[in-house]
GUNU-406058 format. One record per residue (C-alpha): residue number from 1; x, y, z; residue in three letters. Coordinates in steps of 0.2 Angstrom, whole numbers, plus 5000, padded with zeros to 4 digits. Layout:
! residues N
> NUM|X|Y|Z|ALA;
...
This chain:
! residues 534
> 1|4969|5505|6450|UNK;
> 2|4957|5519|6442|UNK;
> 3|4941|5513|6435|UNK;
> 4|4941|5521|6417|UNK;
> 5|4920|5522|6422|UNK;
> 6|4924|5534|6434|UNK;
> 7|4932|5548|6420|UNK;
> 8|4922|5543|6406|UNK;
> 9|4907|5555|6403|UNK;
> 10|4888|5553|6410|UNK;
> 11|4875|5552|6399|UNK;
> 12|4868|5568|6395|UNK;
> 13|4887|5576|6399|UNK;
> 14|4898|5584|6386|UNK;
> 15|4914|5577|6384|UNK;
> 16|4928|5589|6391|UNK;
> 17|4935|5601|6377|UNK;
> 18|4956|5599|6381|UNK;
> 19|4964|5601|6365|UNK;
> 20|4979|5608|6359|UNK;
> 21|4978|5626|6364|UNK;
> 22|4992|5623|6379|UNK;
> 23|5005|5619|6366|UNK;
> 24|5000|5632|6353|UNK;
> 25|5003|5646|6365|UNK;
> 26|5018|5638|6367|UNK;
> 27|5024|5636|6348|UNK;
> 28|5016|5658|6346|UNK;
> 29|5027|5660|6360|UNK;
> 30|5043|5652|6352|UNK;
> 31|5040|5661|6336|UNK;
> 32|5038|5679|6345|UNK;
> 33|5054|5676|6352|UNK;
> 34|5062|5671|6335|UNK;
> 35|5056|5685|6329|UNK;
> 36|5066|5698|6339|UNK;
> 37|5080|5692|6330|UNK;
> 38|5096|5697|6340|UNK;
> 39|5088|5711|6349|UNK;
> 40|5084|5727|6349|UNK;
> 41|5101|5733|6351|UNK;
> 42|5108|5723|6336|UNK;
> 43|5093|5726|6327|UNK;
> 44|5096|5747|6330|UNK;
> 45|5115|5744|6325|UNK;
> 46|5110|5735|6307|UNK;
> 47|5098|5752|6305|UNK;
> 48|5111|5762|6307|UNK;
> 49|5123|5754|6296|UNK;
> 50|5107|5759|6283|UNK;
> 51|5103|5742|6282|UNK;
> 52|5086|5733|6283|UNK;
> 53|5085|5716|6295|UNK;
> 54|5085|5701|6287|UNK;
> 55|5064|5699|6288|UNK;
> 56|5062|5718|6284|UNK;
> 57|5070|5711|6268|UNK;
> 58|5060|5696|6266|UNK;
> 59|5046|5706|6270|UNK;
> 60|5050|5718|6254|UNK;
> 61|5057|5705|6241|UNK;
> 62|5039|5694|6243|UNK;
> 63|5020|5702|6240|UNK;
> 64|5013|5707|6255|UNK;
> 65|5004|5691|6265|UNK;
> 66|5011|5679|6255|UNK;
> 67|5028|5672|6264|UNK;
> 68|5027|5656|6274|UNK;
> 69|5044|5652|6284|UNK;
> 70|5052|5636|6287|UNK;
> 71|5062|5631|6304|UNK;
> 72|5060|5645|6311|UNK;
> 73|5062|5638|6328|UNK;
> 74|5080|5631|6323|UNK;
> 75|5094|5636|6336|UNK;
> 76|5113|5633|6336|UNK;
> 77|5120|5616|6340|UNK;
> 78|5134|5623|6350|UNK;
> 79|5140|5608|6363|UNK;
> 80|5137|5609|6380|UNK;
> 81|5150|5618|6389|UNK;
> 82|5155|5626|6372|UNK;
> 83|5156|5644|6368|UNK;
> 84|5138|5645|6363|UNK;
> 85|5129|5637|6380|UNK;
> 86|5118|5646|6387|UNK;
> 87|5115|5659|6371|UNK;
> 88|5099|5657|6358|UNK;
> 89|5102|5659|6339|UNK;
> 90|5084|5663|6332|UNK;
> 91|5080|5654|6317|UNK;
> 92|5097|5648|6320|UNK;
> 93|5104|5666|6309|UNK;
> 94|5093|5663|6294|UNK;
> 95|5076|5665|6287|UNK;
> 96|5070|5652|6276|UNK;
> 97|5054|5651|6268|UNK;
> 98|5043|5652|6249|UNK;
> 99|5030|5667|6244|UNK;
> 100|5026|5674|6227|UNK;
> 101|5033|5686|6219|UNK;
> 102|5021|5696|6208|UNK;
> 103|5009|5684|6210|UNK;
> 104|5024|5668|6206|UNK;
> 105|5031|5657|6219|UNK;
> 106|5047|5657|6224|UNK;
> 107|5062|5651|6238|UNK;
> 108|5072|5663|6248|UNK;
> 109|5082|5664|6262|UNK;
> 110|5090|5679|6270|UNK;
> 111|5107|5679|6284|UNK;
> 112|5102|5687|6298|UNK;
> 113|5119|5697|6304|UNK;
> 114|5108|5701|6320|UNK;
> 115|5110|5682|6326|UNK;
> 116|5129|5677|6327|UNK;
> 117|5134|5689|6315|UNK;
> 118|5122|5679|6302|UNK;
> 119|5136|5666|6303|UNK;
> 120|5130|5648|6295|UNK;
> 121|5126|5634|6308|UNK;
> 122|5124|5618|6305|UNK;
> 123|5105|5620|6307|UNK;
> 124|5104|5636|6297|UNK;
> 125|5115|5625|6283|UNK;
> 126|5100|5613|6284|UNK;
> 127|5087|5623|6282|UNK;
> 128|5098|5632|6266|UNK;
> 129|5100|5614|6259|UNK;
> 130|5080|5611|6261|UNK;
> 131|5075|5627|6250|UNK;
> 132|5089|5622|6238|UNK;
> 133|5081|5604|6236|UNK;
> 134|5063|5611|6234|UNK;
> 135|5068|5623|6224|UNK;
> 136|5075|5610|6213|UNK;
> 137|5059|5598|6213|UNK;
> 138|5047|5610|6212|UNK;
> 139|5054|5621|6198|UNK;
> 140|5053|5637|6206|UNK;
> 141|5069|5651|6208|UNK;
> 142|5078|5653|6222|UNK;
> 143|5085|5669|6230|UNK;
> 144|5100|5674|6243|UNK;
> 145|5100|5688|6253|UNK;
> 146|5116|5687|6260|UNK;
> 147|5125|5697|6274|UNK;
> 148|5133|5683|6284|UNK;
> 149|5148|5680|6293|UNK;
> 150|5153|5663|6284|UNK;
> 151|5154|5646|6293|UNK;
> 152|5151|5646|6313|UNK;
> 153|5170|5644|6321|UNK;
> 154|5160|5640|6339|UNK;
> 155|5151|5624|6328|UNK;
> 156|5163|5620|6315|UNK;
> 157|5183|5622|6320|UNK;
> 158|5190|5606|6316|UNK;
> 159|5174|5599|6316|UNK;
> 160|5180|5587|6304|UNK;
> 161|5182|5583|6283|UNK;
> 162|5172|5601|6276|UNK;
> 163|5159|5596|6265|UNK;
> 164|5155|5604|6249|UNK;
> 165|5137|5595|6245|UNK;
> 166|5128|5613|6246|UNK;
> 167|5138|5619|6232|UNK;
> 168|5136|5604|6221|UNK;
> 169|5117|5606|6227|UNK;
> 170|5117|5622|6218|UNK;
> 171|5128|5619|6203|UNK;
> 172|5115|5605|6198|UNK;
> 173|5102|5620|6200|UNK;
> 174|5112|5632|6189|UNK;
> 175|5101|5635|6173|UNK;
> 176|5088|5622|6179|UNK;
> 177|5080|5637|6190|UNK;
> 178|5084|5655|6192|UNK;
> 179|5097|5657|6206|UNK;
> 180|5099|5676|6212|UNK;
> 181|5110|5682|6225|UNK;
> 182|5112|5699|6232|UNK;
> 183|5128|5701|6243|UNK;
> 184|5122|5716|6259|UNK;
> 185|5136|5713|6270|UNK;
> 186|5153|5708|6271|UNK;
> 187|5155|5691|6265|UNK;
> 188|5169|5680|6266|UNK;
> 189|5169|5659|6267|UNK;
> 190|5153|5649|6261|UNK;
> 191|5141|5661|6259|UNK;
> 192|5154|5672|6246|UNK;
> 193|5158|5653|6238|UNK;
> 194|5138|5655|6233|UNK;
> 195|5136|5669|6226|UNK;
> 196|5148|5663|6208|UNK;
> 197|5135|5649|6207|UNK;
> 198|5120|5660|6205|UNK;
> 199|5113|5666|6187|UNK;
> 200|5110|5684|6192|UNK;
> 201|5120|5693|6205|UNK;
> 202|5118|5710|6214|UNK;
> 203|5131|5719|6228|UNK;
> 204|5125|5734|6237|UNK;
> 205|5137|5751|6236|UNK;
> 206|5147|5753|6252|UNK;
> 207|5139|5738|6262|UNK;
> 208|5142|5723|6251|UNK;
> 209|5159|5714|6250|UNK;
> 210|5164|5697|6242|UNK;
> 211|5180|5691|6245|UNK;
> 212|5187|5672|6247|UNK;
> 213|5192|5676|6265|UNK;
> 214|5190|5693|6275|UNK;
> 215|5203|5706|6279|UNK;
> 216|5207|5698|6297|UNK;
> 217|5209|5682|6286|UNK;
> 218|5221|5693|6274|UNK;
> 219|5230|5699|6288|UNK;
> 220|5233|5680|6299|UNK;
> 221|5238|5674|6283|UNK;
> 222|5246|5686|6273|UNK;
> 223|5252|5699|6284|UNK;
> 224|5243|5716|6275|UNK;
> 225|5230|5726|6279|UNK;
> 226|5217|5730|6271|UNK;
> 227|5198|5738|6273|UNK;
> 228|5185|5727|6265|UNK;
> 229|5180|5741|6250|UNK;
> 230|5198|5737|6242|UNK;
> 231|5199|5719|6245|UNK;
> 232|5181|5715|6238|UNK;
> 233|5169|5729|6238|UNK;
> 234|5158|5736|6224|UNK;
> 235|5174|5741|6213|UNK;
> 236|5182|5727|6214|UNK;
> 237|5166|5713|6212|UNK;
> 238|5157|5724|6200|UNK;
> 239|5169|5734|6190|UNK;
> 240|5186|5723|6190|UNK;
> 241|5184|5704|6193|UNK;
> 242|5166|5706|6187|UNK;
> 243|5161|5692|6198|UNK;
> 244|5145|5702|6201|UNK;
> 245|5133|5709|6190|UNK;
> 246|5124|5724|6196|UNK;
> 247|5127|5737|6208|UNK;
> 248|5115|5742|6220|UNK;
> 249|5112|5759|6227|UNK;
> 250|5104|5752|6243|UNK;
> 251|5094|5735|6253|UNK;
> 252|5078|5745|6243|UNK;
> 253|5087|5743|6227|UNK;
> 254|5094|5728|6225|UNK;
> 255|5076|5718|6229|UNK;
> 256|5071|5730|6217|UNK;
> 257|5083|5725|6203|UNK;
> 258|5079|5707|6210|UNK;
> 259|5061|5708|6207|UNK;
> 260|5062|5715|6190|UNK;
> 261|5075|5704|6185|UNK;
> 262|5062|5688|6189|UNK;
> 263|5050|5697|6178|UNK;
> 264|5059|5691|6163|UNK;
> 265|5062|5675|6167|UNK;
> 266|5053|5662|6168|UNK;
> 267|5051|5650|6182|UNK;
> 268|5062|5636|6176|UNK;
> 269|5072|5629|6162|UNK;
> 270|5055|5621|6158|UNK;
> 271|5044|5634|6155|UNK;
> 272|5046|5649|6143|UNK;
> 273|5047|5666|6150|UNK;
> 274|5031|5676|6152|UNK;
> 275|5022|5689|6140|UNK;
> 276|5018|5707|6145|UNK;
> 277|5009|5718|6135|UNK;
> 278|5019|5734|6134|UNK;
> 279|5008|5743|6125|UNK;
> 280|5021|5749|6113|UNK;
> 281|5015|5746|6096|UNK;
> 282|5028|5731|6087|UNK;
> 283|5029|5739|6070|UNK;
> 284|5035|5755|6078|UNK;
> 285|5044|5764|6065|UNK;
> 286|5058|5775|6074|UNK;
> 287|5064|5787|6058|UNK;
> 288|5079|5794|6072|UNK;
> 289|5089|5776|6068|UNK;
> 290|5093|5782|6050|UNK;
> 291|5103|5796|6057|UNK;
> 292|5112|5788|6073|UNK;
> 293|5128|5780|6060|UNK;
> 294|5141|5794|6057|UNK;
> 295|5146|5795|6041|UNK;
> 296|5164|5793|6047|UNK;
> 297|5170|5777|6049|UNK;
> 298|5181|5784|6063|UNK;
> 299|5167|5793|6073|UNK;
> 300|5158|5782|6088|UNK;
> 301|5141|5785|6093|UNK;
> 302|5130|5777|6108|UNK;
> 303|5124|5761|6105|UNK;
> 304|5113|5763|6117|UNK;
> 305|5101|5773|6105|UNK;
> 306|5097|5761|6094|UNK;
> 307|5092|5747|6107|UNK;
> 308|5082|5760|6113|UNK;
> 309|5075|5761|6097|UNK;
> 310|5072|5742|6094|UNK;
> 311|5065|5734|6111|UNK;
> 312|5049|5740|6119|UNK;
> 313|5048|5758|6128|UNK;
> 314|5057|5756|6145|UNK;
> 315|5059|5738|6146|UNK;
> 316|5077|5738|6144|UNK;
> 317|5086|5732|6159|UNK;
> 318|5107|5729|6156|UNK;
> 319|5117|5718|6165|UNK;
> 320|5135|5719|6169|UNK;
> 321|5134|5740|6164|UNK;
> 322|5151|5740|6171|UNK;
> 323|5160|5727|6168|UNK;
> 324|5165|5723|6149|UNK;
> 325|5159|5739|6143|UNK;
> 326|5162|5739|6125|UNK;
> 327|5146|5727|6126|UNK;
> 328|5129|5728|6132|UNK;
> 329|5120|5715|6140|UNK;
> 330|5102|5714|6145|UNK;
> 331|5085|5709|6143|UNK;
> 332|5074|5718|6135|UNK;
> 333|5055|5714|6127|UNK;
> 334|5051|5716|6107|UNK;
> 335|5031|5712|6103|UNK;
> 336|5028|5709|6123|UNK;
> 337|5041|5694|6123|UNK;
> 338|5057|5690|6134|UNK;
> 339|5073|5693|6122|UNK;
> 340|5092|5694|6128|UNK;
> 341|5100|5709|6119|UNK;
> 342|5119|5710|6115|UNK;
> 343|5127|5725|6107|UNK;
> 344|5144|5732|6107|UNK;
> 345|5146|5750|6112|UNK;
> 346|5159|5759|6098|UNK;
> 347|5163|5773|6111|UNK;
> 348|5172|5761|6121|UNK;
> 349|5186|5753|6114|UNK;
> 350|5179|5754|6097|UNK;
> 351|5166|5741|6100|UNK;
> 352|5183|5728|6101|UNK;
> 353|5180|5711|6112|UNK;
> 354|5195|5712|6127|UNK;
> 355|5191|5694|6141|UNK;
> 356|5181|5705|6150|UNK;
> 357|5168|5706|6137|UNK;
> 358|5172|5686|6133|UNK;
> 359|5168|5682|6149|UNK;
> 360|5151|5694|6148|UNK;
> 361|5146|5689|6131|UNK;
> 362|5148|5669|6136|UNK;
> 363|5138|5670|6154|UNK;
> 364|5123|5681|6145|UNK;
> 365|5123|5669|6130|UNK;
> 366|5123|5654|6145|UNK;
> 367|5106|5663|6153|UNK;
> 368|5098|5665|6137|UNK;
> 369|5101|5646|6132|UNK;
> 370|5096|5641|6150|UNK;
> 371|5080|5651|6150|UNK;
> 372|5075|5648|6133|UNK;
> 373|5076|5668|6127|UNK;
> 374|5078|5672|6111|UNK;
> 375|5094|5683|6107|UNK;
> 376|5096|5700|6095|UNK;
> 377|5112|5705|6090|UNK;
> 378|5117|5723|6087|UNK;
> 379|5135|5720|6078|UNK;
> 380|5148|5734|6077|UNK;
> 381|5167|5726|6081|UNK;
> 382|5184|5728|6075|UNK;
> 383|5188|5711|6082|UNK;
> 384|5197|5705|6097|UNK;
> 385|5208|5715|6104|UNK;
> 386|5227|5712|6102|UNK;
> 387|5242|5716|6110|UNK;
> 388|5251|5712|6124|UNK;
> 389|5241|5716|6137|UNK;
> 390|5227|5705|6129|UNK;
> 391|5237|5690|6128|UNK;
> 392|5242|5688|6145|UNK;
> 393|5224|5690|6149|UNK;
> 394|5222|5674|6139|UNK;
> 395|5210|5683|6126|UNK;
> 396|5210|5668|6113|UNK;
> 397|5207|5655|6126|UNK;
> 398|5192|5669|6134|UNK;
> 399|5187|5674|6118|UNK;
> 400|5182|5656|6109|UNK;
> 401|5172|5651|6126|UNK;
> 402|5159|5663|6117|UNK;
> 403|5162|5655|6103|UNK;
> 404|5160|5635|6111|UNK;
> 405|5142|5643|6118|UNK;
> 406|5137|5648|6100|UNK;
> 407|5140|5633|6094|UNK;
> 408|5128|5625|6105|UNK;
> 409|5115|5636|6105|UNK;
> 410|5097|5633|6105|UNK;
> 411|5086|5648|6105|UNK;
> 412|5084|5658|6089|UNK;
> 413|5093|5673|6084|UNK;
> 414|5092|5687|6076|UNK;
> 415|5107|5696|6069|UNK;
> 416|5109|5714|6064|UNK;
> 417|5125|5723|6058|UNK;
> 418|5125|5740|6062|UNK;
> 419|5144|5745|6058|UNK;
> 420|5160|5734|6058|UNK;
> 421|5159|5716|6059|UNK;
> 422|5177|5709|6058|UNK;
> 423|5185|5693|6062|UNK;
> 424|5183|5683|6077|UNK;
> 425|5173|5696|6086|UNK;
> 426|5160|5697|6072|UNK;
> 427|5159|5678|6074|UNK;
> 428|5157|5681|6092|UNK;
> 429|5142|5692|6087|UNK;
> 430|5131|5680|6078|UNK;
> 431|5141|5679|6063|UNK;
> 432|5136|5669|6049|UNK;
> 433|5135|5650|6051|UNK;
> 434|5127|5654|6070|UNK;
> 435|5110|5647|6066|UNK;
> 436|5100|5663|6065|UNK;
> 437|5081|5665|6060|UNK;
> 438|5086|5683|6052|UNK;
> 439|5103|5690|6047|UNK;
> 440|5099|5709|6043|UNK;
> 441|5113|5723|6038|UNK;
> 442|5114|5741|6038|UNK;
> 443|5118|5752|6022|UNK;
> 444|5131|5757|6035|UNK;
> 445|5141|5742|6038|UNK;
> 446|5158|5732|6032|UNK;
> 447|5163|5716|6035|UNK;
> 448|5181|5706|6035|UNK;
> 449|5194|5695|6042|UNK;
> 450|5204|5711|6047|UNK;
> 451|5198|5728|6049|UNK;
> 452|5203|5736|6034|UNK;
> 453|5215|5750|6039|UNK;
> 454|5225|5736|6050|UNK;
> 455|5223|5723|6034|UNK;
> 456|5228|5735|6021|UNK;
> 457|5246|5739|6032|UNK;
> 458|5247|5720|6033|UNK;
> 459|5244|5715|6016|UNK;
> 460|5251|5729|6007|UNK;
> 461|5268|5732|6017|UNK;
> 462|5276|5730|6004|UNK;
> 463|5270|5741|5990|UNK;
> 464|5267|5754|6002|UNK;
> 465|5283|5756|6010|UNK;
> 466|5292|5755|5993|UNK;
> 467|5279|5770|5984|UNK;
> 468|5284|5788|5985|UNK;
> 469|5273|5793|5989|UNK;
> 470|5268|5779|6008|UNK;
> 471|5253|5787|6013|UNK;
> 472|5243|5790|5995|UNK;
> 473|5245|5772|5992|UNK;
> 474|5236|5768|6006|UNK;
> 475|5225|5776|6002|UNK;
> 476|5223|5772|5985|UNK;
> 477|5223|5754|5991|UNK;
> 478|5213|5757|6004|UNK;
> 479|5198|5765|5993|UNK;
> 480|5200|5750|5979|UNK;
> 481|5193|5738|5994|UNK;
> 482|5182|5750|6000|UNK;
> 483|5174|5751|5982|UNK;
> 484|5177|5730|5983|UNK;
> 485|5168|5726|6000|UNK;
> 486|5152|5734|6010|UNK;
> 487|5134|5729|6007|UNK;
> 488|5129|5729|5993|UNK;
> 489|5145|5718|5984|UNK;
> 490|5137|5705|6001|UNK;
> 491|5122|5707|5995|UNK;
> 492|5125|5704|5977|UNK;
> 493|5134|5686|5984|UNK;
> 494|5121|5685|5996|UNK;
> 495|5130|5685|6010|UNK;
> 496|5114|5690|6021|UNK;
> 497|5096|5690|6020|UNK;
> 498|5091|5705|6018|UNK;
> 499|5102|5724|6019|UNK;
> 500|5088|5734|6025|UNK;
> 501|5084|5753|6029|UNK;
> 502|5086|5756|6047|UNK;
> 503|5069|5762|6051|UNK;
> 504|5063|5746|6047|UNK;
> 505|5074|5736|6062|UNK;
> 506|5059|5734|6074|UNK;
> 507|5048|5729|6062|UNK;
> 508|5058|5716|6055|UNK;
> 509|5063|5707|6070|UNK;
> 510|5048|5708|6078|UNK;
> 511|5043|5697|6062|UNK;
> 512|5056|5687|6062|UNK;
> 513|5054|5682|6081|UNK;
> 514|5036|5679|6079|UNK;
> 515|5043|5666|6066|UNK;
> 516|5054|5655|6079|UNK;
> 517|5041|5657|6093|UNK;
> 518|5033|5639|6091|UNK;
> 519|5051|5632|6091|UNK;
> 520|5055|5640|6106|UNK;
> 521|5041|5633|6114|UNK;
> 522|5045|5615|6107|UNK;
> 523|5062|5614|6115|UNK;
> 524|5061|5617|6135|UNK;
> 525|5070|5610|6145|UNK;
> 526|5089|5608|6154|UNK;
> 527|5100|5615|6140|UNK;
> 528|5113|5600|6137|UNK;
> 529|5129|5604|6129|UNK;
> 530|5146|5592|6126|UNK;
> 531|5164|5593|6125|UNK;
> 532|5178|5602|6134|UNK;
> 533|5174|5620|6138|UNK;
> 534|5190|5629|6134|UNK;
């Protein structure tokens, strides 16, 4: 037996420095080799496909210096003897981790399709779960940057009873904390099932695909062949189903659009969003505005000028520009401040409200309530649109969704009627009743149940088909309501607050803003809503 005596130190001796050096080596070592991700060759082939890698990606969406990884030493847990023995998944196919984004903290995690095809083990799963669950604690957003491959058939083929508790993970997150999601590859299976979930969601032009199961799935099941661009590329996602929101020119772009969508938001439903001094002065006066209205009822014109006119220089940033476009979503500042800006487009559709726009207008207004952003109405609509095609796109049932939002709304409004404001798409609009801290109308604008020309052939039938003349008692009609209605018999019934002169739009809601701002502040928190969303 040793005599511990004989090891101890002497007098006068210094003790022997061992340490942990050994096993630190060892950990650089481990982390150099997660690094390489799947090798050069894979790394080469996602380059060449004009893609970045998945830490390329990170490395671009967080400031520089600021990203500390999580599990990065995660591998696959293939069983012995399986079809995975003998290979190594670095970082098990997906880089986890928080950094800071313009200086603000924030989660991310990004597929790596140079490990397994970025396929999601159940490592990779766990260390998605984690960020979800700190995201949650901590208050802070959470992005996906996906190009994955879906689950991992080597670690999950009847592997037992699927379980959703990631999904209900992140539906418990939806408008708590900002969620973003850019889809960079082909995605089909769990990562695809994630993207709905998120708030704010980008697909890249030619590379992203989003569909429920990829076109070998199509084909097993189905029998047809199909390329991924026509089963759920950018067309498809963006344009058609609308299940995305933006479309990105590139990797570059889309952490772009990510990062500048964050800079309107704030970090959770708890906080308001953050102030930036523009520098553009909040009483602006732009003297285009009283020009941009034709006289001609039957004339459009770009709504786009007169937000351009409102909201501060260059800080305009739409949402969903191809999907629904008879209105404009986005964020915007006025006086420096967050607001969500929604504004039908009269060259499209006259401005009229079809399910796409229902389901745009109802999701936006959802954000805003979330993220407690204050909301300004640009109203010019005929009303919902009618007719066949609009029925059995179940426009009444879509349509009063944006109605059941605006009735539990909680951030202040401002409304201004530029043109028409008819029926249930005026209602839709911030109409009256809707709670606003301003409701402002254009020398320009009418109002009614029905559009005029469509409520004058309704009403009148009649008297007009049984007139000599059909088409000059229309017209007669048509100008005793015009003589009838309009501003100025609203204002008289004050049926507004205030008909204004165009010019004086900035000014006026910059005011009016600056009114509700303490409100705003009072009120943060997890928007809670009742009832049965239609």
């Amino acid at each position: 037996m040793t005599d511990v005596s004989d090891t101890a130190p002497k007098a006068g001796e210094e003790e022997p420095v061992i340490g942990w050096r050994a096993e630190v080596e060892n950990i650089e070592r481990e982390r150099a080799r997660a690094y390489e991700m799947g090798g050069e060759l894979r790394i080469k082939r996602q380059h060449d496909r004009e893609k970045l890698t998945a830490r390329e990606r990170i490395d671009e969406l967080f400031d520089p210096g600021t990203f500390e990884e999580i599990g990065i030493l995660a591998d696959h847990r293939g069983a012995p003897g399986g079809p995975l023995e003998g290979k190594y998944a670095a970082a098990d196919g997906v880089v986890c981790g928080a950094g800071e984004i313009d200086g603000r903290p924030a989660y991310a995690f990004a597929e790596d399709f140079t490990v397994l095809g970025g396929s999601t083990g159940r490592s990779g799963l766990e260390k998605r779960n984690r960020l979800k669950d700190m995201a949650g604690r901590e208050r802070l957003p959470l992005i996906y940057l996906l190009d994955g491959a879906g689950a991992r058939g080597q670690e999950q083929i009847l592997g037992g009873w699927a379980s959703g508790k990631h999904f209900f993970v992140q539906a418990r997150l939806a408008g708590a904390v900002p969620q973003i999601a850019a889809v960079m590859g082909g995605l089909g299976g769990d990562p695809a099932l994630e993207v709905p979930l998120c708030d704010f969601k980008i697909i890249t032009k030619g590379r992203g695909m989003l569909a429920t199961g990829g076109p070998p799935l199509v084909k097993a099941a189905l029998g047809l062949d199909i390329d991924k661009e026509e089963l759920g590329g950018y067309k498809v996602a963006a344009q058609i189903s609308g299940i995305v929101d933006n479309i990105a020119s590139d990797d570059h772009d889309a952490i772009a659009q990510i990062r500048r969508y964050l800079s309107y938001m704030p970090q959770s439903c708890w906080e308001t969003p953050p102030v930036v001094d523009t520098g553009d002065d909040p009483f602006r006066v732009d003297d285009g505005l009283i020009d941009v209205v034709p006289r001609n009822r039957q004339h459009p014109y770009d709504m786009n000028r007169i937000i351009e006119g409102v909201v501060d220089r260059g800080t305009f940033f739409e949402i969903q520009p191809k999907f629904g476009r008879a209105l404009i979503t986005g964020f915007s500042r006025i006086d420096g401040h967050v607001v969500g800006i929604l504004a039908n487009q009269p060259k499209i559709r006259a401005g009229a409200f079809s399910g796409a726009e229902a389901d745009k207008a109802t999701h936006f207004i959802s954000v805003c309530n979330s993220y407690n952003i204050p909301m300004v109405f640009l109203t010019d609509v005929p009303g919902f649109m009618v007719g066949p095609a609009a029925e059995r796109e179940a426009i009444l049932r879509r349509g009063m969704r944006v109605a059941w939002v605006m009735a539990h709304n909680r951030v202040p409004i401002v409304s201004v009627v530029i043109r028409k404001a008819y029926g249930m798409g005026a209602v839709a609009m911030a109409g009256p009743d809707s709670g606003q801290v301003a409701t402002m109308v254009w020398p320009s604008a009418e109002f009614g149940a029905l559009p005029l020309e469509g409520g004058v052939s309704a009403a009148y039938k009649n008297s007009i088909e049984g007139a000599e003349d059909p088409e000059a008692e229309r017209a007669r009609v048509r100008g005793e309501h015009l003589d009838a209605s309009g501003p100025i018999p609203d204002a008289r019934v004050f049926n507004f607050d205030e008909l204004i002169d165009p010019r004086e739009t900035r000014p006026r809601i910059v005011r009016a803003l600056r009114r509700s701002r303490a409100r705003t502040a009072q009120q943060v928190g997890p928007w809670t809503h009742s009832g049965i969303f239609p």
